[in-house]
C-alpha positions as CSV (number, residue, x, y, z in Angstrom):
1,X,3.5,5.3,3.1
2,X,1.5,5.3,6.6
3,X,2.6,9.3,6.3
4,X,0.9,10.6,3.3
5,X,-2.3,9.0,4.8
6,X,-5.1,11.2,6.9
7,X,-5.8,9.8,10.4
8,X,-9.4,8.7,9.2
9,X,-7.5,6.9,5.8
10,X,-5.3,5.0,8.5
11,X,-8.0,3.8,10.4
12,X,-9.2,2.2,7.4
13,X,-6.1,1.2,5.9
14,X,-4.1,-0.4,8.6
15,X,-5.3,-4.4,7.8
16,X,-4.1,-3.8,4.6
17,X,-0.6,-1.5,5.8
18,X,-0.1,-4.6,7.7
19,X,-0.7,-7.1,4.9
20,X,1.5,-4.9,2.5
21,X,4.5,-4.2,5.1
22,X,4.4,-8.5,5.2
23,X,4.7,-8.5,1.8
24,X,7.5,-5.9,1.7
25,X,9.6,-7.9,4.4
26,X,8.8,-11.1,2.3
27,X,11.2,-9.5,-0.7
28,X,14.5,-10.1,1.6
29,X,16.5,-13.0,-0.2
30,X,14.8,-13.0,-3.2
31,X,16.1,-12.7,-6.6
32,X,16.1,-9.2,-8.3
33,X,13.0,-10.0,-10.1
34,X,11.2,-11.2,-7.7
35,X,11.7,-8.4,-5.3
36,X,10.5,-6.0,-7.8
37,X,7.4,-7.5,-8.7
38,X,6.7,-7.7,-4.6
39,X,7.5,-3.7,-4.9
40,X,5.6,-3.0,-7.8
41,X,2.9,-4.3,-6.2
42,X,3.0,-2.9,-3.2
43,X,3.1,0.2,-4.7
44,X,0.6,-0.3,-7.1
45,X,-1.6,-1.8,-4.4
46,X,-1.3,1.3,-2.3
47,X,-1.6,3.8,-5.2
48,X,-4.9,2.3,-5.8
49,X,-6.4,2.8,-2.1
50,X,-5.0,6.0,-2.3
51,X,-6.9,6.8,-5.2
52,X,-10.1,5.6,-3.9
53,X,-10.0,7.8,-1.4
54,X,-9.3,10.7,-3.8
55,X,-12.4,9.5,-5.6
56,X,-14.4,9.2,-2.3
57,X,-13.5,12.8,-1.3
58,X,-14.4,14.5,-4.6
59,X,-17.8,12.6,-4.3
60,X,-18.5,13.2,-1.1
């Protein structure tokens, strides 16, 4: 994930690359289900910020 950011987007985004690699380690041991909803989170969480950037850039 912390590749397809820009330098600047990393700057910004490692608090929450942090908070989301936690969550990602958290999954180990946990049931099928569980694990996925962690991952579909993450993913969805980091989609979003992705997004906003996207957003941000077309703005200006």
């Amino acid at each position: 994930m912390q590749t397809l950011l820009e330098n600047g987007q990393q700057v910004h985004f490692s608090v929450e690359y942090s908070a989301l690699m936690k969550l990602a380690a958290s999954a180990e041991g946990k049931s099928d289900s569980t694990r996925s909803e962690i991952y579909f989170t993450l993913i969805s969480i980091f989609l979003s910020y992705v997004n906003r950037w996207k957003v941000h850039e077309e703005i200006g």
